[in-house]
C-alpha beads as a LAMMPS data file, in Angstrom:
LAMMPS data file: protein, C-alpha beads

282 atoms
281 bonds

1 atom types
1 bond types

-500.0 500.0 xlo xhi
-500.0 500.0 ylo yhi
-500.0 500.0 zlo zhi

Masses

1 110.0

Atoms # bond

1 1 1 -12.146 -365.295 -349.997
2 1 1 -14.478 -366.883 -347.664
3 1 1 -17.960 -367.535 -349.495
4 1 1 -21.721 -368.542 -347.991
5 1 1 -21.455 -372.112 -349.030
6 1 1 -18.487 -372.313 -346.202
7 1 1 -20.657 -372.769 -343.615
8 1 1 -22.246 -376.102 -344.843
9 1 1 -22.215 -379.220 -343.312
10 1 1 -19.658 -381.897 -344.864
11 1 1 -21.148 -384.749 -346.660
12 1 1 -19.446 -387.804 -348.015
13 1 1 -20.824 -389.396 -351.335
14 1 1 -20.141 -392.649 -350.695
15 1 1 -22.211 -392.314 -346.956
16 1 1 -25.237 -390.005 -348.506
17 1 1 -25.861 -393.337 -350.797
18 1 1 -25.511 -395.417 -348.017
19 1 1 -28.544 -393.742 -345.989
20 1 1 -30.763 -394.145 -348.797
21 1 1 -30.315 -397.611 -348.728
22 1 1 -33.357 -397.865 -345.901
23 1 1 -33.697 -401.076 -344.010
24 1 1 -37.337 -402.319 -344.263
25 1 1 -38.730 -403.819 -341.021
26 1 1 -42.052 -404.179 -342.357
27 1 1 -44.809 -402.982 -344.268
28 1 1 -44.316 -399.183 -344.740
29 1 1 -41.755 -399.053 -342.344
30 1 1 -38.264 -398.451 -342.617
31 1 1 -35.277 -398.285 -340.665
32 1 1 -32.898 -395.715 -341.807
33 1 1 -29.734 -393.587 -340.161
34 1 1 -28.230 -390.397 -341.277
35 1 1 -25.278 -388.876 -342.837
36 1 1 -22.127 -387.374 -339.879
37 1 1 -21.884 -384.108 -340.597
38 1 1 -20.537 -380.977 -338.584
39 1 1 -24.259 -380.185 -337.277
40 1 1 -25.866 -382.762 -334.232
41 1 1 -29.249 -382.243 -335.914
42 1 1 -30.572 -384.291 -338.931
43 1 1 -30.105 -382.620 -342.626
44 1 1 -33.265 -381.600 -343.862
45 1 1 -31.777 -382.490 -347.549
46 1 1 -30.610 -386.128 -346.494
47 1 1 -34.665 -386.280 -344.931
48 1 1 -35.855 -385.569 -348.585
49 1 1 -33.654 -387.884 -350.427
50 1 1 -35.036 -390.537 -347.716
51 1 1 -39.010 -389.843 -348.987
52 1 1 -37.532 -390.390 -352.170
53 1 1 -36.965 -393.777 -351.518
54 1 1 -39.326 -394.683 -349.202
55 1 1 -42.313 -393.193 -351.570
56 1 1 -40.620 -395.196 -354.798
57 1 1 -40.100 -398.674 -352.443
58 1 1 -43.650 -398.622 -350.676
59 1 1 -45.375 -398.006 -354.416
60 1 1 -42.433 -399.890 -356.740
61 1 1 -44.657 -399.224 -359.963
62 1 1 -44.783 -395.385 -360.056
63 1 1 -41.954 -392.585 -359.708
64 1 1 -42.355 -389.508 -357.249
65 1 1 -43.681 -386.718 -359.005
66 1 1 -43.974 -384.137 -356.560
67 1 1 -43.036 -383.798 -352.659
68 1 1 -43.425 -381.508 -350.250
69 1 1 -41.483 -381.749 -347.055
70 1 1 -42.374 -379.471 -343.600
71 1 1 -39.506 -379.457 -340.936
72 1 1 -40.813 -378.621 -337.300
73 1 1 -38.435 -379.596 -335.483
74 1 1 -34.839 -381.057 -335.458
75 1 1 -33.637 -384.321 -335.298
76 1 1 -30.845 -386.257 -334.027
77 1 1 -28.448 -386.938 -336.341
78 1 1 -26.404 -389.528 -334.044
79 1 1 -29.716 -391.627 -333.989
80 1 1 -31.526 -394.063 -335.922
81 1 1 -34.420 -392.845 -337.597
82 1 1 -38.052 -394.414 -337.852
83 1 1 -39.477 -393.740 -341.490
84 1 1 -43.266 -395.102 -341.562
85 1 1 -45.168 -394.538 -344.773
86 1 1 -48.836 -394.447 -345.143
87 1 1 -50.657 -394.622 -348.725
88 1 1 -53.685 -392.001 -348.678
89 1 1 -54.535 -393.059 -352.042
90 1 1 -53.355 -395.340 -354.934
91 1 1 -55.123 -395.721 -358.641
92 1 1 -53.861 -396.982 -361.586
93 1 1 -51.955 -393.702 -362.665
94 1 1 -51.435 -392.155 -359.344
95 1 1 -50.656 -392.161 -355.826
96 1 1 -50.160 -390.377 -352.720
97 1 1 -47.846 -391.026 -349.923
98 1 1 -46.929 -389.821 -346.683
99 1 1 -43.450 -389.989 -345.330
100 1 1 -42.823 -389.462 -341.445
101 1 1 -39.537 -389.504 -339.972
102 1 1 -39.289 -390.004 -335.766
103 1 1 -37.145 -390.642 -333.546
104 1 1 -37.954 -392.101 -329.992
105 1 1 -41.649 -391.185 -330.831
106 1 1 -40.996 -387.814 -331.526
107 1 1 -41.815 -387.131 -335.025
108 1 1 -39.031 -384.360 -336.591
109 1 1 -39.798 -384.379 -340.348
110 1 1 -42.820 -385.299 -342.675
111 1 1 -43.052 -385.419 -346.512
112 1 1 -46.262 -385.582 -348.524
113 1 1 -45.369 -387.321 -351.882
114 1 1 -47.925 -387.469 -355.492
115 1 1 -46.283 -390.635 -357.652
116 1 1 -47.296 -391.561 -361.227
117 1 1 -46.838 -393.938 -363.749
118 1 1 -45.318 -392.357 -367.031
119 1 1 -47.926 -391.043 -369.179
120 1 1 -48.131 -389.443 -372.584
121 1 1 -47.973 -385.466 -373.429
122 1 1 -51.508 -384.131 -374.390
123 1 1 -50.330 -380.611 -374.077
124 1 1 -46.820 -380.252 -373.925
125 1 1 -44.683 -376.617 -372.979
126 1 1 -42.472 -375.504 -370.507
127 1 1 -39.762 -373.092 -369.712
128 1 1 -37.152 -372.644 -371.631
129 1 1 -33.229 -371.886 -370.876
130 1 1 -31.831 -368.030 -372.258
131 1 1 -29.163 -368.586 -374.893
132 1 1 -26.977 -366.024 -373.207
133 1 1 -26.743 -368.376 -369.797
134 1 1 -22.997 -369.388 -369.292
135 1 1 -22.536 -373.149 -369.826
136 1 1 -20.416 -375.153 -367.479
137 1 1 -17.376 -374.833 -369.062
138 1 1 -17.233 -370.996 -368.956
139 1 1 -18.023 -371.576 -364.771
140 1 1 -16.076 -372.151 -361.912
141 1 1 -15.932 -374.687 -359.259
142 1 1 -17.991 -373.419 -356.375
143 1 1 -17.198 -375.745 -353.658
144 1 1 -20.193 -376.656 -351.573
145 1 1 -19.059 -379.319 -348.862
146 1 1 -23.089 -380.179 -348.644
147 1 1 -22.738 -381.255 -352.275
148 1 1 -20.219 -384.229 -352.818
149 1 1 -20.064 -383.983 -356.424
150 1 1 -18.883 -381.305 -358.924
151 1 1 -20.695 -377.675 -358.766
152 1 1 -19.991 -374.438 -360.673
153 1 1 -21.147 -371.015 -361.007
154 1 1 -19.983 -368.055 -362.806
155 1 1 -16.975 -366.584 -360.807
156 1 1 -16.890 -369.982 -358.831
157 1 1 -16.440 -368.711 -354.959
158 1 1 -16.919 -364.823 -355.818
159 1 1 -20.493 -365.478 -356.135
160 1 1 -21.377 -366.185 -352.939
161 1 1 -18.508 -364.463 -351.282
162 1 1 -19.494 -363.109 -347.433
163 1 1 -18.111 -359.380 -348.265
164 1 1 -19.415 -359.011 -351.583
165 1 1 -23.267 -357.869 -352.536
166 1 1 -24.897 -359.213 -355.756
167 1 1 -28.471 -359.797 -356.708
168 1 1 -30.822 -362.412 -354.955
169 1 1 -30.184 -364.896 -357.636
170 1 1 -27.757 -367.608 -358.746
171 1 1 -27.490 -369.953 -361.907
172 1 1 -25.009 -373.464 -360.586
173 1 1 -24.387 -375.871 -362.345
174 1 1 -23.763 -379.439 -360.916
175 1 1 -23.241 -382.977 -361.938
176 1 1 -22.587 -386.041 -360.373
177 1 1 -21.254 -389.247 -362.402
178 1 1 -19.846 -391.227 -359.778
179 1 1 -23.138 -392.656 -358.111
180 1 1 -25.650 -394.700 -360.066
181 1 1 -27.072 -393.799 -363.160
182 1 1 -30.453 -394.702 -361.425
183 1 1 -33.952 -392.646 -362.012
184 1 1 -34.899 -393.126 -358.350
185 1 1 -31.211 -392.312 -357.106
186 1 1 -31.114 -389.189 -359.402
187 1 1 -34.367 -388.036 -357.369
188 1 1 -33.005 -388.418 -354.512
189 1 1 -30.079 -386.874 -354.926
190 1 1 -31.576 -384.141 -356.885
191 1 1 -33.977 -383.546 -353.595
192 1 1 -31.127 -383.105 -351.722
193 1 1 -28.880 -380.831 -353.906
194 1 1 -31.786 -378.180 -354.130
195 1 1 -32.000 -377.807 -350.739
196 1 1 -28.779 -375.727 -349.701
197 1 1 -29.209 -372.783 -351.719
198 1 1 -31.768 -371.007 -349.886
199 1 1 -29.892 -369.122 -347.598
200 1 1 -26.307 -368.107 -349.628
201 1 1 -29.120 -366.611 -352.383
202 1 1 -31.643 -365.120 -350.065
203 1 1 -28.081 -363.489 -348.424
204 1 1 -26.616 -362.112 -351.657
205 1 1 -27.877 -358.776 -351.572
206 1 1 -26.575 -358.422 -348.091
207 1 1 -22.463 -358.021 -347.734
208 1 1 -21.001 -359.337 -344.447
209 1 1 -20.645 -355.608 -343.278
210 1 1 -24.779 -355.333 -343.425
211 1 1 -25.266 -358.361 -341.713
212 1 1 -23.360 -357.333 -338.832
213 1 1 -24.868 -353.565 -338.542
214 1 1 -27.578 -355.670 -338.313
215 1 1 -26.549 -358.006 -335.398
216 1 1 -25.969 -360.576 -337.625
217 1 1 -28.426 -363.749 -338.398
218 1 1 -28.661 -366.087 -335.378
219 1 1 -31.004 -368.578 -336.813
220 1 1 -30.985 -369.867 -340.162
221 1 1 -32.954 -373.279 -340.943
222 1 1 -35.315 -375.082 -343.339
223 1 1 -38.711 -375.016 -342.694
224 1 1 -40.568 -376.611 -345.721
225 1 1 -39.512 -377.564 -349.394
226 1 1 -41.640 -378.525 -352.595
227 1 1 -40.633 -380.478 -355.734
228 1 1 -41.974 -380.992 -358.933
229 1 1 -40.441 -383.547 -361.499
230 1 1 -41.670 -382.909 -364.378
231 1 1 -39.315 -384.738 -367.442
232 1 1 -36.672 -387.606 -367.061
233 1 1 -32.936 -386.816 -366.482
234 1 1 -29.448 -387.784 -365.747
235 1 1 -27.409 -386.111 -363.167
236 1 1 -23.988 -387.859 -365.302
237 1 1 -24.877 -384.800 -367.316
238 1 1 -24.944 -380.739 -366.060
239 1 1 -28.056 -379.531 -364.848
240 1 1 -28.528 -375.802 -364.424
241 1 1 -30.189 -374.634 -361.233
242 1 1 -31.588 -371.219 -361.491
243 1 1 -32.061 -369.861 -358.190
244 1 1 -34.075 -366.722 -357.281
245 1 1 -35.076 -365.532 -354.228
246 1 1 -38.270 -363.272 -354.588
247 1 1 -38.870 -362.048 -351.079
248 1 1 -37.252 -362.007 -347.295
249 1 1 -38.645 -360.346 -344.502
250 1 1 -40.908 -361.123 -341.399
251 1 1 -37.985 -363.822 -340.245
252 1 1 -38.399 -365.662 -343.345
253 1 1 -37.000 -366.376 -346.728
254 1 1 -38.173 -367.671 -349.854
255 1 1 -36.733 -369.301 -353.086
256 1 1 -37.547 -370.467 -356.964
257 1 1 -35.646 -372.880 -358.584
258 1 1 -35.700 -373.845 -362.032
259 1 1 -33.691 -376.982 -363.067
260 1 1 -32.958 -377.383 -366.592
261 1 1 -30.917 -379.980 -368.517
262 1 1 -28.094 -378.905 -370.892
263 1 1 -30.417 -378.631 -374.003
264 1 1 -32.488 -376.174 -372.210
265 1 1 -35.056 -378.821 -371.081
266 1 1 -37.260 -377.997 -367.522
267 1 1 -36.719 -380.951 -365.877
268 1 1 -37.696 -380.084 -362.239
269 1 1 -38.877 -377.153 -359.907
270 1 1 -38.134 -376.542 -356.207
271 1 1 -40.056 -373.908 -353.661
272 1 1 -38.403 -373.509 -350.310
273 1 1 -38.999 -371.499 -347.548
274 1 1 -36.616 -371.060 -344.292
275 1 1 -35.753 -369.386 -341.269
276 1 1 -33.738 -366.586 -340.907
277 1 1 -33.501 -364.566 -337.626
278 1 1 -31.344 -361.460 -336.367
279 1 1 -28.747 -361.630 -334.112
280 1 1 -30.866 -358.994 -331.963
281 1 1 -35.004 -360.874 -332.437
282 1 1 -33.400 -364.175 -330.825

Bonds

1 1 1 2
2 1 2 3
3 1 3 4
4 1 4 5
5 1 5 6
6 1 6 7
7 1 7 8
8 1 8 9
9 1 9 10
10 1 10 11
11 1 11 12
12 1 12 13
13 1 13 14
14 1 14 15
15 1 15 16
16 1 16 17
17 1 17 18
18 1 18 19
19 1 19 20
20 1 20 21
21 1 21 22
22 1 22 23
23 1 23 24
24 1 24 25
25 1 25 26
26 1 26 27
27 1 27 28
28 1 28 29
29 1 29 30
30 1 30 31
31 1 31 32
32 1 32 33
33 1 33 34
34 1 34 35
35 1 35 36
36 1 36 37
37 1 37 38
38 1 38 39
39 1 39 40
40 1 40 41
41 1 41 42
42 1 42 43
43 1 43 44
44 1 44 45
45 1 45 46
46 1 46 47
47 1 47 48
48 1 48 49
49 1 49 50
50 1 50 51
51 1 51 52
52 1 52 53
53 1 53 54
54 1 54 55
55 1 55 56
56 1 56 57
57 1 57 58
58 1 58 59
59 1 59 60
60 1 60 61
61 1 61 62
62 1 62 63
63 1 63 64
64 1 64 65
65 1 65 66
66 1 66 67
67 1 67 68
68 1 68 69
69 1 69 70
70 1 70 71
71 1 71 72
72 1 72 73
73 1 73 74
74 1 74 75
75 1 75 76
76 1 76 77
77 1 77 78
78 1 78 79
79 1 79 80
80 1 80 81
81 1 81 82
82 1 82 83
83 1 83 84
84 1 84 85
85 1 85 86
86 1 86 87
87 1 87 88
88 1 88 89
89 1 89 90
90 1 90 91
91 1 91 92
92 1 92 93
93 1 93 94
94 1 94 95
95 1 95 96
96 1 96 97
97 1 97 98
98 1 98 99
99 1 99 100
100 1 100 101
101 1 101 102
102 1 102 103
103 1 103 104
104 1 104 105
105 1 105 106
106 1 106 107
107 1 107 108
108 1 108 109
109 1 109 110
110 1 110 111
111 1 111 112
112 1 112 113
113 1 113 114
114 1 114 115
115 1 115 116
116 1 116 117
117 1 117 118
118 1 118 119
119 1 119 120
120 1 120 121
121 1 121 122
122 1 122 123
123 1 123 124
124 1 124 125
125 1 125 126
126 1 126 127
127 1 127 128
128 1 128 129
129 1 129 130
130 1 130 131
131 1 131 132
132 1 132 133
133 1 133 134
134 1 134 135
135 1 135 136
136 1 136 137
137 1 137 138
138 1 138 139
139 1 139 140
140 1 140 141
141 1 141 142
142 1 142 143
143 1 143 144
144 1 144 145
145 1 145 146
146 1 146 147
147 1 147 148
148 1 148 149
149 1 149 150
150 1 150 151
151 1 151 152
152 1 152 153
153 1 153 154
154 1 154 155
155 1 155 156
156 1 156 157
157 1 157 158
158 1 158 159
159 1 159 160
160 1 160 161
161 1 161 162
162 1 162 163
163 1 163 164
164 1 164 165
165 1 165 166
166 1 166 167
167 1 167 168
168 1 168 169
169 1 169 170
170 1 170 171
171 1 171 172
172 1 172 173
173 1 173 174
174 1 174 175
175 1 175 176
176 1 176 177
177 1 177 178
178 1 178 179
179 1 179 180
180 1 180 181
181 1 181 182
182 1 182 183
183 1 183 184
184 1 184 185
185 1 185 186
186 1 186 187
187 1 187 188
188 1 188 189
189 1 189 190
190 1 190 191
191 1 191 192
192 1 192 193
193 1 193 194
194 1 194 195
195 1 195 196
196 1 196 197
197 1 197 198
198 1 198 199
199 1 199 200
200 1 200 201
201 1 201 202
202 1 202 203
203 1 203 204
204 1 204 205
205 1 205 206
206 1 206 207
207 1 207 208
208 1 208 209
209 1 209 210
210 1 210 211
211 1 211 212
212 1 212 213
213 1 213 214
214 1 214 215
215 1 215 216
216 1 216 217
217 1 217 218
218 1 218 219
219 1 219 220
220 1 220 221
221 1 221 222
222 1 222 223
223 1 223 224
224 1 224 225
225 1 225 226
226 1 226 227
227 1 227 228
228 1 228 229
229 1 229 230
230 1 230 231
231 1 231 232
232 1 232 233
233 1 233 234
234 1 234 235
235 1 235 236
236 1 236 237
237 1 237 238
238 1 238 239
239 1 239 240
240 1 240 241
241 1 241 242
242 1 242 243
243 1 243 244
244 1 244 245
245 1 245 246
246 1 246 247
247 1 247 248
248 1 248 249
249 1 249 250
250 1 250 251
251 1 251 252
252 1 252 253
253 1 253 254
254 1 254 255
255 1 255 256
256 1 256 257
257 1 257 258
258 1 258 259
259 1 259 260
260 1 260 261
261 1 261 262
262 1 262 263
263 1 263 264
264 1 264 265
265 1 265 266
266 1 266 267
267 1 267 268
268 1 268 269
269 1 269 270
270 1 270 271
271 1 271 272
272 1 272 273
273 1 273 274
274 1 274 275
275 1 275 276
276 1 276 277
277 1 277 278
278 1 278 279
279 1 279 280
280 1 280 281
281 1 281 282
């Protein structure tokens, strides 16, 4: 049964690790390429894993705590990439960073990114995980070429199967303990394994017989994405990402996530907002 996450690009590990290793060719500026994938244009995940990096090397003494990443225009993913990062503001406990990414002088992606040193709780609450939520053993493997590493959902493909309808959320589960047990890598990586779950959610509700009564969706794309770190964590252990999508309409959609650890701990939180067009708007 054919599910939503077909339709993603493939990416390899070993290469997505690669293009984070950016090539610095000066102050602030970095040389970086992108992952091959089935699409010409640059991933807008890869692009967020990249500010990652580029944030954590230009200020080496703080983490990123939050980023938020606008997507005007696509870029070539065939290309090298120009990655220039200007400090608006550093202090002792915090910074802020912005991340542009160009090609040939045409700028295609920018990320705005707040880093901090580790501080102590003063006030300290947060979310917490329902009991009843299926752990990772009870899930299937949903394969998700975008995600090179291990992924599961309740029901596995049947979630996010084309000719089914279901509610505009999703809980997945995903780990991945074959690249470096790194902070700044598990960022990264983190950044871009939020990222592709925007549209198979936002779609649920929608069975592939809907879609085409309605001409079917002729443009679907990123358009900007936020993330919050809030605690430590390890992607060699499960982390639950609790996807809702709250509202579509107007040729938009719009998604929540909650990532957890496997104690029930809110680690992180994405907001992500895309493009999604009818066959018959253009």
């Amino acid at each position: 049964m054919a599910g939503g996450t077909d339709l993603w690009p493939v990416v390899d590990l070993a290469e997505l690790l690669e293009v984070l290793e950016l090539d610095e060719v000066g102050p602030g500026r970095f040389r970086a390429r992108n992952v091959a994938s089935t699409l010409p244009t640059t991933l807008g995940s890869q692009t967020l894993a990249q500010a990652v990096v580029a944030a954590e090397r230009t200020v080496p003494h703080m983490a990123v705590q939050s980023l938020h990443g606008v997507f005007p225009r696509g870029g070539y993913a065939d290309r090298e990439v120009d990655v220039e990062v200007e400090i608006v503001q550093s202090g002792r406990a915090l910074a802020t960073v912005q991340v542009s990414f160009s090609q040939d002088g045409r700028e295609h992606a920018r990320v705005l990114a707040m880093l901090s040193v580790d501080e102590p709780d003063f006030l300290a609450h947060g979310a917490t995980l329902p009991a009843d939520v299926p752990g990772p053993e009870e899930c299937a493997e949903l394969p998700c070429a975008l995600l090179p590493w291990e992924v599961r959902t309740l029901g596995g493909a049947y979630a996010v199967a084309l000719d089914l309808a279901g509610p505009p959320s999703l809980d997945v589960w995903m780990r991945c303990d074959k690249a470096p047990d790194q902070p700044g890598i598990a960022r990264a990586l983190l950044a871009h394994g939020s990222e592709g779950f925007l549209g198979p959610v936002a779609l649920r509700p929608y069975p592939q017989a809907e879609l085409t009564r309605r001409g079917g969706f002729a443009t679907a794309a990123m358009l900007a994405q936020t993330i919050t770190f809030h605690r430590p964590f390890t992607l060699h252990d499960w982390l639950l990402l609790r996807c809702e999508s709250p509202f579509a309409g107007s040729g938009r959609m719009y998604e929540r996530i909650q990532i957890f650890t496997r104690t029930g701990e809110l680690v992180a939180s994405v907001d992500a907002q895309g493009l999604l067009r009818g066959g018959s708007t253009g």
